[in-house]
N, C-alpha and C positions, 0 to 999 in steps of 0.2 A: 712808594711815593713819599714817604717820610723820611727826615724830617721836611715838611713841608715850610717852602722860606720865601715871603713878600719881603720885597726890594724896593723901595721910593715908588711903588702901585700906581697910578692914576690914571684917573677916566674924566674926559673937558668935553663934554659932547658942546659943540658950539661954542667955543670960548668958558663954557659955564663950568668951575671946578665943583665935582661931585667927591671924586677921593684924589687928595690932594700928600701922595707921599707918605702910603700905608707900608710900613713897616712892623711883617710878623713874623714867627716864628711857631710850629704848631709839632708837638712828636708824636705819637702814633696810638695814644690811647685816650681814654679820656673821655667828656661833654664840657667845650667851650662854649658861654655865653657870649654872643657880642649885645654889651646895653649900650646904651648910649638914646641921647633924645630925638626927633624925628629930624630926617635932613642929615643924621651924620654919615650916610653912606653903608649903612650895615647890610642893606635887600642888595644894594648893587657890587658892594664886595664880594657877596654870596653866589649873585649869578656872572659876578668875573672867575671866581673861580669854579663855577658850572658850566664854563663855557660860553651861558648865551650872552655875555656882553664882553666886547675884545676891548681892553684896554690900550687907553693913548700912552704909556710910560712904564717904565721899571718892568721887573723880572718878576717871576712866577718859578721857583725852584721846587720842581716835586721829584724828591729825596737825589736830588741828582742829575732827573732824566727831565722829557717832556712830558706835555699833561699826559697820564694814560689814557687810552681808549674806551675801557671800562674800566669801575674802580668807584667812580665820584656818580652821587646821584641825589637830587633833592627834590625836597618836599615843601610846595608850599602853601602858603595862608588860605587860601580857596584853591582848591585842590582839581585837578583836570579830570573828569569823567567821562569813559568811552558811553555814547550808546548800547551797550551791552553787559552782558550779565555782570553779579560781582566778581565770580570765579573768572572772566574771561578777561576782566580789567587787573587784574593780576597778574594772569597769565601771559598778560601778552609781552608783561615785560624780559621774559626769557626768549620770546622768538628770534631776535638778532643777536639772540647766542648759541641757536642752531639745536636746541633743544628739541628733542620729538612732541611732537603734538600729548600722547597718551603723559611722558614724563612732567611738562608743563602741566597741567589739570592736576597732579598728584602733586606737585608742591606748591601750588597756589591751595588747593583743601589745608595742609597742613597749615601754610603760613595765614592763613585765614583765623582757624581755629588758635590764634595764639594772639592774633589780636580782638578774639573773641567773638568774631563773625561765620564761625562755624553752625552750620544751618541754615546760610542765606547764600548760597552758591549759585544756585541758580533765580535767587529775585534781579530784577534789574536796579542797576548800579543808580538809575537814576533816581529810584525809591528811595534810596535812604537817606537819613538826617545827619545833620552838617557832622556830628561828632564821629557819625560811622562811616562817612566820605571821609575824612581824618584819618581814619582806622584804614579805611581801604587802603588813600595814598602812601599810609607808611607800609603795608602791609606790600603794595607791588615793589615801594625801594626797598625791603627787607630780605626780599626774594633773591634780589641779584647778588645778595652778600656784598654788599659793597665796603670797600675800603673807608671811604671816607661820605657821611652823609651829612649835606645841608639843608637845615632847616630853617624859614624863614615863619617867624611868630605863627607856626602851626596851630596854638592852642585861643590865638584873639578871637574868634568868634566863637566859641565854644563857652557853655555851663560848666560849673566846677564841677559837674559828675565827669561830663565828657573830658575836662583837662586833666581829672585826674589819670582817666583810661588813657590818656595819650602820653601823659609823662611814663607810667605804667612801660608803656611799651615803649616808651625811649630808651626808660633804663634796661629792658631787656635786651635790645638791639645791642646798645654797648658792652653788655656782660656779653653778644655772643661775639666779640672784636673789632667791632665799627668805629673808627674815630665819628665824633660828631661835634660840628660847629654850628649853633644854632642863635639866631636873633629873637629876641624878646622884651617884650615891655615891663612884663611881669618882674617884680624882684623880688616877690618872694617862691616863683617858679627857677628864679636861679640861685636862690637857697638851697631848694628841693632838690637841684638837677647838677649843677655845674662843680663842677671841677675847679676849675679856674674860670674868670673872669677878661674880657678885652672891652674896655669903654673905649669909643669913639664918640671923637663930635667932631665938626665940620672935615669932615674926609678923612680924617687922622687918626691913627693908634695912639690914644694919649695916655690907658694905660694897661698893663696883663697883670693879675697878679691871681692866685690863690683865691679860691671864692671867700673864705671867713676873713680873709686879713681885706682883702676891697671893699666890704661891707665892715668892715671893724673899724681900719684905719685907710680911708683911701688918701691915695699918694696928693691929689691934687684939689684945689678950691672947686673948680669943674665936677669933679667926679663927687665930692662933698655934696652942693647942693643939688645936684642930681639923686643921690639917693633919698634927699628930703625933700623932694621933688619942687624943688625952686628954682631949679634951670629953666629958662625960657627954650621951648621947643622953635626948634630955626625949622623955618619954614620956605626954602628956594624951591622957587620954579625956575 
């Protein structure tokens, strides 16, 4: 599905532009930041290329083909929790991949135990605190091996114990072959994590570069006072 390539992107729900003529380029290894200040479209890029938002314009190029079937999967900011066990909210993410019931339960134990939730297989999923509901959600998209994984500000409601445990296991996902494109407030979480850098503001890719050289010398007045946080956050409804 790499290299993956946005074409003049956009999404108008009702007249109103949301992403106005996203132009990226993404290649197959890596953890992308998108920063940028609230309103610039970064959660809703995220879920156009998840699928759940169908774009009004441009193209979506995954490496060639159309989107794959399986491959892309994400994580987001408050995380969806089954009624049921933590091992079973796991697990369930292999069943539409035709996996045996006995095979599912042994590699949710495993991937459990590496986001450090081994021992709690059978608590209910509903017990636990927001960092280890964090923990869970990366844990059932880790499972699937996915190709490419989006994360939308997984770590904003989390304590620095908890953000640390999550970046933790960000960067594991990625050493095991996962691209990851991930949105964040944080900039010094995309010190810690990123690869390279994509600011946006009002629907637009204004820039990609290198994560030391955008925080060193960013290209634009925009992306300047945004890092010293004097951007006025845009705020559309």
């Amino acid at each position: 599905m790499f290299p993956l390539r946005l074409r003049g992107l956009r999404f108008q729900p009702n007249g109103r532009t949301v992403l106005d003529g996203v132009d990226l380029e993404l290649g197959d290894e890596g953890i992308t930041l998108l920063l940028g200040p609230n309103g610039a479209g970064k959660s809703v890029l995220l879920r156009t290329l998840c699928g759940l938002v169908e774009p009004s314009g441009g193209a979506i190029d995954w490496g060639g083909g159309a989107r794959p079937d399986f491959g892309v999967t994400m994580v987001f900011q408050h995380p969806m929790v089954l009624r049921a066990s933590v091992l079973e909210n796991v697990a369930v993410a292999l069943k539409p991949r035709g996996v045996a019931r006995r095979e599912r339960a042994r590699r949710a134990a495993a991937v459990l135990a590496r986001v450090g939730l081994g021992g709690r297989e059978g608590d209910s999923a509903r017990h636990l605190s927001g960092g280890e509901k964090q923990r869970l959600a990366l844990a059932r998209a880790w499972i699937t091996a996915p190709k490419l994984l989006l994360l939308d500000e997984p770590t904003a409601s989390l304590d620095p114990s908890a953000t640390a445990e999550v970046e933790r296991i960000v960067r594991e996902i990625r050493t095991d072959g996962t691209r990851i494109l991930m949105a964040t407030h944080n900039l010094g979480q995309a010190t810690r994590l990123g690869d390279d850098v994509v600011f946006m503001s009002a629907g637009r890719v204004r820039e990609h570069a290198p994560v030391q050289r955008f925080f060193a010398r960013p290209a634009s007045e925009e992306a300047r006072l945004f890092i010293q946080g004097e951007l006025p956050w845009r705020l559309t409804f």
